[in-house]
N, C-alpha and C positions, 0 to 999 in steps of 0.2 A: 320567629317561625322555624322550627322542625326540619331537617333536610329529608327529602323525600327518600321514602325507601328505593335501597338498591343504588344508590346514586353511587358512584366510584370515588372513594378519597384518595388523597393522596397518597396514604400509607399501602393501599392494594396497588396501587403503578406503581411504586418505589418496590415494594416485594415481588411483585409478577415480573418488572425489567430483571431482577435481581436473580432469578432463578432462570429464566430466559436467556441470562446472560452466562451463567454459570454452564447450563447444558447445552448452548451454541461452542462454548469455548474449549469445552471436554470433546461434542465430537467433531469439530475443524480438526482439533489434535489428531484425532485417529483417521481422517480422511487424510490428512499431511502423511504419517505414519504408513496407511495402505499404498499411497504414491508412490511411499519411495521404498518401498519393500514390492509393489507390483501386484498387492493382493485384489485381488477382482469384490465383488460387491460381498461384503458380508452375509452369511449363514443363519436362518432364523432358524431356532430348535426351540421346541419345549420343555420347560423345565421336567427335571427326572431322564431326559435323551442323555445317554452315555456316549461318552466319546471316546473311542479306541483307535491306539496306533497300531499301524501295520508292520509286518519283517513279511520278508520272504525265506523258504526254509525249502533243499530238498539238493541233490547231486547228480551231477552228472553222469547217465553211464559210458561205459567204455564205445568207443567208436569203430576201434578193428574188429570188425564185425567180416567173415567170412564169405563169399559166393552164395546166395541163396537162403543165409541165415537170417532167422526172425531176428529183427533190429531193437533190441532193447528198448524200453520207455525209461524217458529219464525223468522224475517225478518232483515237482517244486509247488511248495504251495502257498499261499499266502497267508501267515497266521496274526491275529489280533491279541491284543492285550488292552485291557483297561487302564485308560488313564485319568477319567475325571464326569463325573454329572454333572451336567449344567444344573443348575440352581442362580435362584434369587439372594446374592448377598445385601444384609443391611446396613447401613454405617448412619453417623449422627455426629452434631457437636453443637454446641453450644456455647453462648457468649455473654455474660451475667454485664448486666447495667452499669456494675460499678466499672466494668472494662472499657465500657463504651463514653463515659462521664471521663474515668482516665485519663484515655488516650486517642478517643475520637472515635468517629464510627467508620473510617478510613482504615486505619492502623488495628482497629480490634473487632470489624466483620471483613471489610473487603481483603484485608491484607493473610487473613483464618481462611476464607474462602479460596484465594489463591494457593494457599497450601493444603488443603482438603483437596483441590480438583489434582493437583498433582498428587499427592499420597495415593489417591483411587485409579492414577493413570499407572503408577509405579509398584501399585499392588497387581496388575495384571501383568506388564512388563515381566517383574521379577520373577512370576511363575513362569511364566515364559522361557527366562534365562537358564530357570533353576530346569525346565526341561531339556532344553538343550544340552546341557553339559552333560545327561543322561547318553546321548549321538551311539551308536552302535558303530560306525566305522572309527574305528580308533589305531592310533600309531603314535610315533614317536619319533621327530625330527631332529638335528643339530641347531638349524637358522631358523629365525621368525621368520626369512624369506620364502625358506625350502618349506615352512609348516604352511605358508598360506596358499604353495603353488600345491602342495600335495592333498591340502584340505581342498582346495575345488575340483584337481583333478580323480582325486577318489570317489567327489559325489557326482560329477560327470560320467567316470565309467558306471555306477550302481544305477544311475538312472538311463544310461546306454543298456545295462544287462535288463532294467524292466519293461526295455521299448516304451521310455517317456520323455517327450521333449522339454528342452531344458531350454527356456531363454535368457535367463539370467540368476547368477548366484551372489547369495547376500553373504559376509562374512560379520561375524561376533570375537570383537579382541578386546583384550586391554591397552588401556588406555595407554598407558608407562610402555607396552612395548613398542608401541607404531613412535611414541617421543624419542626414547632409545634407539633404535632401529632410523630412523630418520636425519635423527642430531639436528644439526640447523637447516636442514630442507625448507624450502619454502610451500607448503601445502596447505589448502582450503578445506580448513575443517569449518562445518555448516553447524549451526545448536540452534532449534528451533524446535518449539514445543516441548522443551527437558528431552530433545534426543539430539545428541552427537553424535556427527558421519562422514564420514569422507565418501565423496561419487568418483568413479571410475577410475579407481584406486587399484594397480599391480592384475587386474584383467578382470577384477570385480565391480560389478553393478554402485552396490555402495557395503561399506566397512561401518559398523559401527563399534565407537569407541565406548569402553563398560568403563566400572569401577569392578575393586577384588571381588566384592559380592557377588558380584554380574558373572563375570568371568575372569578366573584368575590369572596374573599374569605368569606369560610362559604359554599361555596354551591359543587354540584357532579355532571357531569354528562355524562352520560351510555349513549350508543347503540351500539347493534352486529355491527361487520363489515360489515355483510351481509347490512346492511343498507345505509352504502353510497357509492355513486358514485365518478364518476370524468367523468364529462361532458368537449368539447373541440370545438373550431369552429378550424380549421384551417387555419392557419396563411399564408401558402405556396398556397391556394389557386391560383389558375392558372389566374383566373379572376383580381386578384390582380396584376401579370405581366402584362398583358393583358395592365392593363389602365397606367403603367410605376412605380410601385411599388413592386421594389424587394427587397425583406428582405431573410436573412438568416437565415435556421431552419436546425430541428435536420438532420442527416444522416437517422434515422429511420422512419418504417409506420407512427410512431405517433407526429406530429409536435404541441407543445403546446407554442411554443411561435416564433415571427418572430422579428430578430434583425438586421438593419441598422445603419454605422456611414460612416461623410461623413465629408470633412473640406467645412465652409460655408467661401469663399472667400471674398464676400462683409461686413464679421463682423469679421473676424478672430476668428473664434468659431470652438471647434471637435463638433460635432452634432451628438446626438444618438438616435436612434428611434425606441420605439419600439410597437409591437401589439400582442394582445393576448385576448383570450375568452376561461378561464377556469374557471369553476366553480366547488369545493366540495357540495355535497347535500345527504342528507338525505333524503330519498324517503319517508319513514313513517314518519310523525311529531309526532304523537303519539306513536313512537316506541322512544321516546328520553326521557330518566329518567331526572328529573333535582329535585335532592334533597338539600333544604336548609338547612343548623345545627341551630338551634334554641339553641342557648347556652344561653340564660334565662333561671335559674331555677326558678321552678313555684314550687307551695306550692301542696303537695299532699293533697288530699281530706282524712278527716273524716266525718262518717257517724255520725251523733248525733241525738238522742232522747229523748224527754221530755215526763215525766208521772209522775203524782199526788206521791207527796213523803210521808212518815208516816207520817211525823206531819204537821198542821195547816202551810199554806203559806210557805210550802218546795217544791221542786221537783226532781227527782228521774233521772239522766244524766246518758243513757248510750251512750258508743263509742264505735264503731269499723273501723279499726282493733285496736287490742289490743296494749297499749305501747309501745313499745322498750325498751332496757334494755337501761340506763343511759339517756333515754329523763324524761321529765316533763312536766304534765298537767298545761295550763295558764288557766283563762278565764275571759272575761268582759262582764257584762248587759247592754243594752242601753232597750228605752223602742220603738222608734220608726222605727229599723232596726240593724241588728245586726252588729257591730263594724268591722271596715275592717283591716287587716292586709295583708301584702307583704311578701314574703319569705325573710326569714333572717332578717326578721325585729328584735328589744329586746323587749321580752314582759314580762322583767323582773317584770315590776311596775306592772303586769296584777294581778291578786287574783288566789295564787297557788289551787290544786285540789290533790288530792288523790286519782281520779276515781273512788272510792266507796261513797263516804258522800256524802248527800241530799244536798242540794244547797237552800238559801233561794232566793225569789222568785218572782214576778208576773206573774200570766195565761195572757200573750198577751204579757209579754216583749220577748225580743231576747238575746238567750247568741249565744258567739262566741265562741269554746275551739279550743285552740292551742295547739298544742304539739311541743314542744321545746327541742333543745339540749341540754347541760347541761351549755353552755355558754348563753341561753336564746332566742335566737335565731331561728324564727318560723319555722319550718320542713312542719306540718301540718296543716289543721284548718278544721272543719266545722262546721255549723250554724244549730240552730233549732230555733220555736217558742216554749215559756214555759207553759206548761201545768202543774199548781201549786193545791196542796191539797189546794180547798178551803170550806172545811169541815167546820162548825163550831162547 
């Protein structure tokens, strides 16, 4: 006898768990993600809503303002720029029988699905990354230390200058610098859902740890949480059924991704499909610190002076700041510009100084003094034109 119509076999539980399982496991991901970023309940938009970032733009007037005089208006305004449409994107893949006979239907669907939910989480992500590193507050530090206390305290003061409360700042590094920067520290790095983080790390909320792509190493960077969003088109859309496109979303108000699979009989392929329009954004782009570490050392500046020395075609070099204990004064004349040196450079061969004795001389040549460590090795330098006793 016939199985009655409609009856459920096995193969529809085995495909309904299976996409059920796929769209429970995508968005736990991003409610873990909003947790620990602090973002509040996701933003439904309709496909075609544009999403633009904000700057502030405008100056201060002057303040000495006289007895009685009209007080200037200082004028700042808040302008937008286009960053992106929400839209529905599509993706797919598929899994030929001979894959499944292979290597099993573990290793050649469940093991493809696991790397499809991550590729769809990491294509959001990355937009993400690749916006950040766009940050409008930008500088240039010495230390990974000095970049991660100046990247939060710069987005502290911008969001103090737009009268916005800040309750906690996220920082974006790489990976190699916080290992670097640490050496054999003992530290709880968390990886959970393909995201690595350190919490309440150097006065930040939490740190997350990038790859180059992400963020490259050398650089930092900040914004409160207050700052980004999570935008969503909805995937369960009813319009979608309407036209014969049923996909499967979460149980809950908030559907961020829609997931079908289907066996294609004319290719022997599992077929999987899926849709989704999430975007991360940062509302303020000038609320996004991005500091570079500039780990070139550069030669500190001396200040040098030239004046007529006691005797005939001498002159009289002073410097400041003063010495260091175990450096050494170098120095070389040219007549046409003063001689160039690099940090670290040997300026052993240079003509040593004593920082007190006359220097002999021409009025119009150029010396160079160095200060050097005690392996010779340039620390300092600065330049003057010679101003020589030319008494006769």
């Amino acid at each position: 006898m016939a199985a009655k119509n409609n009856l459920i076999m096995t193969n529809d539980i085995q495909v309904t768990a299976r996409e059920v399982d796929f769209v429970t496991r995508f968005e736990r991901n991003w409610e873990h993600l909003r947790d620990i970023l602090g973002i509040m309940r996701p933003i439904r938009k309709q496909p075609g809503a544009v999403l633009k970032s904000k700057y502030a733009e405008g100056a201060l007037q002057p303040g000495n303002v006289g007895e009685g005089e009209d007080i200037p208006y200082s004028k700042f305004q808040v302008k937008e720029k286009t960053y992106a449409e929400m839209t529905i994107e599509k993706y797919a893949k598929a899994v030929s029988i001979e894959a499944i006979k292979d290597h099993g239907y573990e290793n050649a669907v469940q093991m493809t699905d696991d790397e499809f939910l991550f590729q769809l989480q990491t294509d959001v992500t990355g937009r993400f990354y690749k916006y950040l590193n766009t940050g409008e507050l930008r500088s240039e530090e010495s230390t990974f230390q000095m970049a991660l206390a100046m990247a939060k305290g710069r987005v502290l003061n911008k969001f103090k200058q737009m009268h916005r409360n800040v309750t906690n700042v996220v920082g974006f590094v790489n990976v190699l610098d916080v290992y670097m920067y640490l050496g054999a520290a003992d530290i709880t790095v968390q990886n959970m859902f393909g995201f690595q983080y350190i919490q309440n790390f150097m006065g930040y909320g939490t740190i997350f740890l990038l790859g180059d792509d992400e963020v490259p190493q050398g650089r930092v960077i900040a914004t409160p949480v207050e700052n980004i969003n999570m935008y969503y088109v909805d995937p369960g859309d009813s319009d979608f059924s309407r036209a014969g496109l049923v996909y499967t979303t979460g149980a809950g108000e908030t559907n961020l991704i829609g997931f079908h699979t289907q066996g294609n009989y004319n290719t022997a392929v599992s077929e999987a499909f899926a849709i989704m329009g999430l975007t991360l954004f940062a509302e303020y782009i000038d609320g996004i610190a991005v500091i570079d570490i500039d780990t070139e050392q550069k030669l500190d500046t001396l200040t040098v002076n030239s004046a007529d020395g006691t005797k005939q075609g001498d002159t009289k070099i002073t410097v400041t700041p003063e010495l260091e204990k175990g450096h050494v004064y170098k120095y070389k004349i040219e007549a046409g510009s003063a001689p160039t040196v690099s940090y670290g450079q040997n300026v052993k061969n240079w003509t040593a100084w004593d920082g007190k004795a006359d220097i002999t001389a021409t009025t119009g040549q150029h010396i160079r003094v160095v200060e050097a460590d005690s392996g010779y090795k340039a620390i300092k330098a600065g330049e003057a034109t010679i101003d020589s006793n030319d008494a006769e």
